[in-house]
C-alpha positions in Angstrom: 107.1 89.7 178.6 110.2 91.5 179.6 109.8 90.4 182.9 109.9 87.0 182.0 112.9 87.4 179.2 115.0 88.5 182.5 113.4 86.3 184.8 114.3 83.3 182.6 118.1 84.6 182.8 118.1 84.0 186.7 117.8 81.0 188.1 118.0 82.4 191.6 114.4 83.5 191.7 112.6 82.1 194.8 109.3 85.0 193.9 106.6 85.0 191.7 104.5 88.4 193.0 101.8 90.6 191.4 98.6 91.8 192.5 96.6 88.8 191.3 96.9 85.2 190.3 95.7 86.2 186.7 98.8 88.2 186.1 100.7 85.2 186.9 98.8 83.3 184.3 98.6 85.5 181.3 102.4 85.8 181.4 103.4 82.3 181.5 100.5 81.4 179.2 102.6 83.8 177.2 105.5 82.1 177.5 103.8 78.6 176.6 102.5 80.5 173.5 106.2 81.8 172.6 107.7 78.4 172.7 104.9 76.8 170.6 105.1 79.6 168.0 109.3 79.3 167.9 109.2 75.2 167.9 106.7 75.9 165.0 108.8 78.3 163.4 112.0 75.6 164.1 113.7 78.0 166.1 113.4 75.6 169.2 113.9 71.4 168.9 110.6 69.9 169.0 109.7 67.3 172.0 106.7 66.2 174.3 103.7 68.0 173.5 103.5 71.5 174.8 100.9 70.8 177.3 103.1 67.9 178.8 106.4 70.4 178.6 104.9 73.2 180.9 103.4 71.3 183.4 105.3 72.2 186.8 107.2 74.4 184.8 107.5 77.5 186.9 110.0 74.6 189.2 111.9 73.8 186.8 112.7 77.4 185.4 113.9 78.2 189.0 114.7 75.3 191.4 114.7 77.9 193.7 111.0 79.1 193.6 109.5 78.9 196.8 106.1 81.1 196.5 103.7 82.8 194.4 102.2 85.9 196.1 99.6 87.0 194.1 95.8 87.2 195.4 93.8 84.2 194.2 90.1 84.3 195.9 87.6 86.1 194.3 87.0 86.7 190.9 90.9 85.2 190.8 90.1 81.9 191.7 90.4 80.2 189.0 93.3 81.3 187.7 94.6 80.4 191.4 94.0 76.6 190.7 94.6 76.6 187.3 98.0 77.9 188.3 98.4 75.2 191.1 97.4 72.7 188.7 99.3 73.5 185.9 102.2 76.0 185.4 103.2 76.5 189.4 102.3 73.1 190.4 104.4 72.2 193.9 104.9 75.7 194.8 103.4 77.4 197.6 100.4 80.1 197.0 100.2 82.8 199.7 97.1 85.5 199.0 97.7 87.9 201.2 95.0 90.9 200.6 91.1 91.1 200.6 90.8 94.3 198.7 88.5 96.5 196.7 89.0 99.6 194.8 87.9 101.8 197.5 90.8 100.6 199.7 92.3 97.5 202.1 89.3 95.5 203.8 91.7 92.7 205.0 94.7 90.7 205.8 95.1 86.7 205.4 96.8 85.7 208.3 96.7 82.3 207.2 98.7 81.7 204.8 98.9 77.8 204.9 95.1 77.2 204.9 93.6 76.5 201.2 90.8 78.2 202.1 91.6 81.7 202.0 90.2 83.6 205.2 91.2 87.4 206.2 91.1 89.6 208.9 89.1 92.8 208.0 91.1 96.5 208.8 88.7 98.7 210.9 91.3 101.3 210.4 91.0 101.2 206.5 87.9 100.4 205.9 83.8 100.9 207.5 82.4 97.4 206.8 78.5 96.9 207.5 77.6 93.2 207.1 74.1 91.9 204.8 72.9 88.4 206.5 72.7 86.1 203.7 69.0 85.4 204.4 68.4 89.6 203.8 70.0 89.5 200.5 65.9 89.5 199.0 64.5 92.2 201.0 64.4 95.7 199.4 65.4 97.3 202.4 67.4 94.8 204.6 68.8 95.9 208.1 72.7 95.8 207.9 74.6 94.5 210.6 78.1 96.2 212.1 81.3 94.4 212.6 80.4 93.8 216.2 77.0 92.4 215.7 78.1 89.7 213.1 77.9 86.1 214.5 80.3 82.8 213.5 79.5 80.5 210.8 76.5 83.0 209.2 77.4 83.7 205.5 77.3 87.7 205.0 77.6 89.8 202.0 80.0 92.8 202.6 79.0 96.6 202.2 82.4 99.2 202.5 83.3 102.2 201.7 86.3 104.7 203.0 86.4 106.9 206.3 86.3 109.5 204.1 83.7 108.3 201.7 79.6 107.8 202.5 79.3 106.0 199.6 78.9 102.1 200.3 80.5 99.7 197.7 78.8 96.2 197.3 82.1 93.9 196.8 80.6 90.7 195.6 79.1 90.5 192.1 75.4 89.3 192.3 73.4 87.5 189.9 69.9 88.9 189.4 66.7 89.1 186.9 64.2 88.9 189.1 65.4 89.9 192.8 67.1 87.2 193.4 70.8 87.3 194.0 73.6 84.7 193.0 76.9 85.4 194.2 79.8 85.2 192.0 81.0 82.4 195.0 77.8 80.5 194.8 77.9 80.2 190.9 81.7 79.0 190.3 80.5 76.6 192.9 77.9 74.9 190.8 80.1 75.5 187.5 82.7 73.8 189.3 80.0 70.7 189.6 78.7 70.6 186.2 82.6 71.0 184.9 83.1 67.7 186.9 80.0 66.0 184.5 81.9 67.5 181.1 84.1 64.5 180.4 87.6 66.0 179.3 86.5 69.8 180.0 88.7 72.2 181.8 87.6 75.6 182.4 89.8 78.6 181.0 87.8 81.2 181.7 84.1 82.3 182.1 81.8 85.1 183.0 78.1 85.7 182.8 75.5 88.4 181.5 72.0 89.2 182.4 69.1 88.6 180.0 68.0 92.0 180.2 71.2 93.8 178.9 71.3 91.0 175.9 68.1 92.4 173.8 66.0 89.4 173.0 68.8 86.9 172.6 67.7 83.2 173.5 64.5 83.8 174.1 62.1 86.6 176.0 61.9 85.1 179.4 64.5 86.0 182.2 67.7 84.3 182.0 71.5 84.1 182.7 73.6 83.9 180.0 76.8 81.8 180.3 79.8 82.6 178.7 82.4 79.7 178.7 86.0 78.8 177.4 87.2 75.2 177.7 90.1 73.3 176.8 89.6 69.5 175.5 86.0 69.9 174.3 84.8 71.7 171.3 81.0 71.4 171.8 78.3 70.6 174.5 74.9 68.9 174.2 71.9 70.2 175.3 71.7 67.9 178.3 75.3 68.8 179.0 74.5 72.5 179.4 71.0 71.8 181.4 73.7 70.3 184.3 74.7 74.0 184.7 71.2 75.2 185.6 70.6 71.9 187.9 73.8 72.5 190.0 73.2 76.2 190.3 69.4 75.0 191.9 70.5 72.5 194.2 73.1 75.1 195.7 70.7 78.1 195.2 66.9 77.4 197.1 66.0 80.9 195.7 67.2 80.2 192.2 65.4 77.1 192.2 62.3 78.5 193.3 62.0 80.5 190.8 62.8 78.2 188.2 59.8 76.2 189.3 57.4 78.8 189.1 59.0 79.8 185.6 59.6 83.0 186.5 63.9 82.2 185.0 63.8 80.5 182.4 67.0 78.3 181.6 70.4 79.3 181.6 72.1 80.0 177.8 75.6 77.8 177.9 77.5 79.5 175.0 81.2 78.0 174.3 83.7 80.8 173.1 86.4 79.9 170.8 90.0 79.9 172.1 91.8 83.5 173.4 88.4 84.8 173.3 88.8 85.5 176.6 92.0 87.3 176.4 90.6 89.7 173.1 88.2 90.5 176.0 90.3 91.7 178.7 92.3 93.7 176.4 89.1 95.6 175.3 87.7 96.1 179.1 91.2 97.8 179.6 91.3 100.0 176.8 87.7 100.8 177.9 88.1 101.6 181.9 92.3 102.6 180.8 93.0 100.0 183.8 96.9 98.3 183.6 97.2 94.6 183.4 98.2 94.6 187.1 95.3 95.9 188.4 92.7 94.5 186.0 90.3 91.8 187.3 87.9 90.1 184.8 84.4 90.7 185.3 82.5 88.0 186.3 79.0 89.8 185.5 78.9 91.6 182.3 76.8 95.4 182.6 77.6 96.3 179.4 76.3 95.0 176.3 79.2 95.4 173.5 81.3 92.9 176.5 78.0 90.5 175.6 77.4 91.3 171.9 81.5 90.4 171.5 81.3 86.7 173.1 78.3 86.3 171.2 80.6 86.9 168.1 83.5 84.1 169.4 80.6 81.6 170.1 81.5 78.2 168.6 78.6 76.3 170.3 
């Protein structure tokens, strides 16, 4: 917030930078809340709806803007495009790190590709490779840097020079051996999102049956965790879309929805901020800094679960 008090005092500012595109968010999703609460309060002249007012704002603040460095794949992607869509709309995105917490894996030397694509750091980091096609087997072979051919999806395994300990950097998905990636899911939310008429996704993150007691039934089963703007409820058909998107992009998933082995996914829609209450409790848990915080896509702990449960609207 102070940041933004001084930044608003300087037109000259051609930077937006943090370590992720969430950062970038929060605060001027602060700063949209600030002006609603002070035009409320009749502190500010009222005009065009808030919503209307901040689109393309972050241009108009500074006519001098010219990028937002900030990383945006990952588990920051949707902040990314929400930014691009909304706040920072015309202004150039440039993600520059592929990082974990054990260290740098690699470098985007790309920076005017959508796509976000980065060059590991064999200096920084030992990467072994897990062909997608392994990801079932309970003791796949890993592949080395070398040995990894073009246009094969792979699952990463690093870890340190200094460190044995491999670190697993996509989030996975799985109640009965299967594995869906945090990429492969936002894909098929992405698809139902487009079969939601007015929707648009805030936030969302998932938890496994198992950690959720007996909630929704005793079968296997993701749990979905959701917060939309423009909608306030879902049918049942609605939320079914989820679970057919996720098996036409998932073979594995699908197979074992056929055999009943999964049973369907549970949509839940989370009232408004729920989200944000959230992240402030995962940081006061792990004592991580705003900066470096990234929201967890897969919940492991069952108080994150039991909590959404509690904002549930629908």
């Amino acid at each position: 917030y102070l940041h933004l008090l001084f930044a608003l005092k300087d037109p000259s500012v051609g930077t937006l930078e943090s370590n992720f595109a969430s950062t970038v968010f929060y605060a001027l999703s602060a700063l949209q809340v600030q002006n609603s609460s002070r035009t409320q309060r009749g502190l500010l002249s009222s005009g065009p709806s808030s919503r209307k007012v901040f689109h393309g704002i972050a241009k108009r603040l500074w006519p001098h803007l010219h990028l937002v460095l900030a990383v945006d794949s990952g588990s920051n992607q949707i902040y990314g495009e929400m930014l691009r869509e909304n706040y920072c709309r015309g202004v150039p995105f440039y993600s520059p790190f592929y990082a974990a917490t054990e260290g740098l894996i690699g470098v985007n030397l790309w920076p005017q590709e959508p796509t976000r694509r980065y060059m590991l750091c064999p200096r920084s980091m030992f990467c072994e490779f897990l062909p997608e096609s392994s990801l079932e087997e309970e003791t796949p072979h890993t592949l080395l840097m070398e040995e990894v051919k073009e246009e094969r999806t792979m699952s990463s395994l690093s870890q340190t020079l200094q460190d044995s300990s491999g670190y697993n950097c996509p989030c996975m998905l799985s109640v009965r051996g299967e594995k869906v990636s945090e990429a492969l899911f936002l894909n098929a939310l992405k698809k139902a999102l487009a079969q939601w008429p007015g929707a648009r996704l805030i936030d969302y993150c998932c938890a496994e049956s198992g950690i959720m007691d007996s909630i929704g039934g005793s079968d296997p089963h993701y749990q979905v965790f959701i917060e939309l703007k423009g909608v306030r409820n879902l049918t049942e058909e609605q939320r079914y879309k989820l679970d057919i998107c996720l098996q036409q992009d998932s073979a594995v998933y699908k197979s074992f929805r056929f055999k009943g082995s999964i049973g369907p996914m549970r949509v839940q829609l989370v009232a408004e901020g729920a989200f944000k209450e959230l992240r402030k409790r995962m940081m006061a848990f792990s004592n991580t800094s705003p900066n470096t915080f990234k929201m967890h896509r897969v919940l492991r702990r069952k108080e994150y679960g039991d909590f959404l449960l509690g904002k549930t609207i629908s």
